[in-house]
C-alpha positions, 0 to 999 in steps of 0.5 A: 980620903974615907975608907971604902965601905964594903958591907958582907951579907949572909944567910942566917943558918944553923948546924942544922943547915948543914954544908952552907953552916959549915962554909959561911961559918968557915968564911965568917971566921977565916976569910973576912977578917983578913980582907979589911986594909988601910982604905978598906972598911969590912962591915958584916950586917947582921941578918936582922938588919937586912932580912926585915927589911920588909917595907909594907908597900916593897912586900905588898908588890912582892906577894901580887907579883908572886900571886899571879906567878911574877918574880920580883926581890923580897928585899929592898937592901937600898935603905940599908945600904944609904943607913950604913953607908956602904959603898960596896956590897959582898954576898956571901951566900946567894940572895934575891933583893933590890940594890943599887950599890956595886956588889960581888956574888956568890953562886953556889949552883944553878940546880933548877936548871941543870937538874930542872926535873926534881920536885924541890926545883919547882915546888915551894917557896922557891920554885923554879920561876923565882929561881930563874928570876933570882939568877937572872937579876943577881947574876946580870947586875954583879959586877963579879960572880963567886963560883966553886970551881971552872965547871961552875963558871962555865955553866954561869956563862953558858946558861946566862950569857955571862962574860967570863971574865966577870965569873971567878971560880974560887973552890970552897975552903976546906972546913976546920975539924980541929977545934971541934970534940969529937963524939962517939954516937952511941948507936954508931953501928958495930959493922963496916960502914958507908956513911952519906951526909946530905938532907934528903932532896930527891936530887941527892939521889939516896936511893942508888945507895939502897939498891946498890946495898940490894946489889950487894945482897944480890950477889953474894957480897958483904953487906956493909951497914950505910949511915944517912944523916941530915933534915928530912926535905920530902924523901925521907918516908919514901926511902925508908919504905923503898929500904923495907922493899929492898930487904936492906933496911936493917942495914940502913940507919937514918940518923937525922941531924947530928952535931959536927963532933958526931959528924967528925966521928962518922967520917973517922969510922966509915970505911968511905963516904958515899956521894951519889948527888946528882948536883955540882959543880962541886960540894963540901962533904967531899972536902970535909971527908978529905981532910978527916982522912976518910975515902971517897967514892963521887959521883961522876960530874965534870965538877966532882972531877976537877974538885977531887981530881984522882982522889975519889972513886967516880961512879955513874950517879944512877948505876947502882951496880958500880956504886955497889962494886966501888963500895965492896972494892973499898971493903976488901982493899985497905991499902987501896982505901989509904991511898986513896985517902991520902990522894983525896988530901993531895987534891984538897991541900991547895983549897985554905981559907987564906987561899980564898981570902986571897983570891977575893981579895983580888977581886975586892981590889979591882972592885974598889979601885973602878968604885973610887972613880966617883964620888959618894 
């Protein structure tokens, strides 16, 4: 009997990428290796090998579809998938394409429906009809759907009426540090410090943290310095400009991207991380800061809670004053900020990458077995 083909597809990212670089790579790394078996063959496709796949006449339909505000797959993956011979498909990482084989799918989150208002929802090369389009075809043919966490699958099943049992909430694998060097930046500031890695989207809401600074000032309290580091997506000039306004901009550092050994030096250092996004169901720099043994403060989505659980300080997203009081709570509490520390690496403990693996595992097996019912 042949072994079952499953063929693995992924974006192509970089560091520069951030969190979906950080779990793809942690993915590609730990959890893959362990899935292949005796009947089972893993088959990675390389991202040359499926995002060309431009046939003239497939691109052709994709950009009038799109010219008169259609939605249709940018990919046809049905002749890369008779060419390897793959009977089963896993995407790692959310795609929009034309397939005809059985495929397991991994939704990060559904942003241009529950935050729907921001520009980088509706604008773009992904704007809000090709995200709706994307969703509506992936999620509906997938025979399983790979979510974060229960909030992330319930969201799934209520905004596209998915059965439940198809929608597996899996969390994120905690990112490994231990290979990486640290770096010390040589502008690493002098002065307690926040520190907020996240690219500049509107929707990761930097702007509560300025005027939570600008409410610390304004009531007499120290004033920490905040770190942001990540690519600029259309905020960045904005932010800049409402720090000057605030009178907190010498206490602000835009940093940019920085290599992971930086990164790693920032979570050691910041008296907490601060992350006031406004999307979930669940994110990876909560998990990174866990396992770096920095603090947390979260902000208060029903994901973040089941994620985190007693292990971050909640905080309204757009409250800048409890932002503020959580940040001068943390300044002026060590042994409170240890406890939480250590609360945070509890909650995490149980999100490996053999946990992940094991779990996906589970549902390739169901997968396979319902996939050898027919022949080739």
């Amino acid at each position: 009997m042949k072994k079952i083909r499953i063929g693995v597809f992924a974006k192509k990212t970089s560091p520069v990428d951030g969190g979906a670089d950080t779990l793809l790579e942690t993915i590609n790394r730990k959890v893959l290796s362990s899935l292949a078996v005796d009947m089972v063959e893993i088959v990675p496709v390389p991202w040359g090998a499926w995002a060309g796949r431009r046939q003239p006449s497939w691109y052709l339909r994709y950009r009038v579809a799109r010219y008169f505000g259609g939605a249709v797959p940018q990919i046809d993956l049905r002749p890369v998938c008779r060419r390897l011979q793959l009977d089963v498909a896993y995407f790692a990482a959310p795609a929009f394409v034309e397939i005809d084989i059985p495929f397991i799918y991994t939704l990060w989150d559904i942003g241009h429906r529950v935050v729907p208002e921001f520009p980088e929802m509706r604008l773009g090369h992904d704007e809000w009809t090709q995200r709706e389009a994307l969703h509506r075809r992936m999620l509906s043919q997938a025979s399983f759907v790979v979510v974060g966490n229960n909030t992330g699958a319930g969201e799934a099943c209520e905004l596209f009426g998915l059965n439940q049992e198809r929608v597996v909430p899996i969390p994120f694998p905690n990112p490994d540090f231990s290979r990486i060097d640290e770096i010390v930046p040589k502008w690493l500031p002098d002065r307690p410090f926040f520190f907020y890695p996240a690219q500049f989207w509107a929707h990761k809401n930097h702007a509560t943290l300025l005027h939570a600074l600008a409410w610390l000032l304004a009531n007499g309290k120290p004033v920490p310095d905040l770190v942001l580091v990540g690519s600029d997506k259309g905020t960045l000039e904005h932010l800049k400009s409402m720090a000057a306004s605030l009178q907190v901009a010498d206490r602000v550092h835009f940093a940019g991207f920085v290599p992971r050994g930086e990164l790693k030096v920032l979570y050691r250092k910041a008296v907490a991380l601060v992350f006031p996004s406004l999307l979930g169901p669940n994110n990876l720099p909560p998990q990174e800061a866990a396992v770096l043994d920095c603090p947390i403060i979260l902000s208060d989505l029903a994901g973040h809670r089941e994620q985190l659980a007693d292990g971050a300080i909640y905080a309204a997203p757009l409250d800048a004053a409890a932002w503020g009081s959580a940040m001068a709570k943390l300044m002026s509490e060590p042994e409170f900020r240890l406890a939480l520390a250590n609360r945070a690496k509890i909650a995490v403990k149980g999100y490996t990458a053999e946990a992940y693996a094991s779990r996906l595992g589970q549902i390739f097996s169901n997968l396979i077995a319902r996939r050898m019912l027919w022949g080739d």
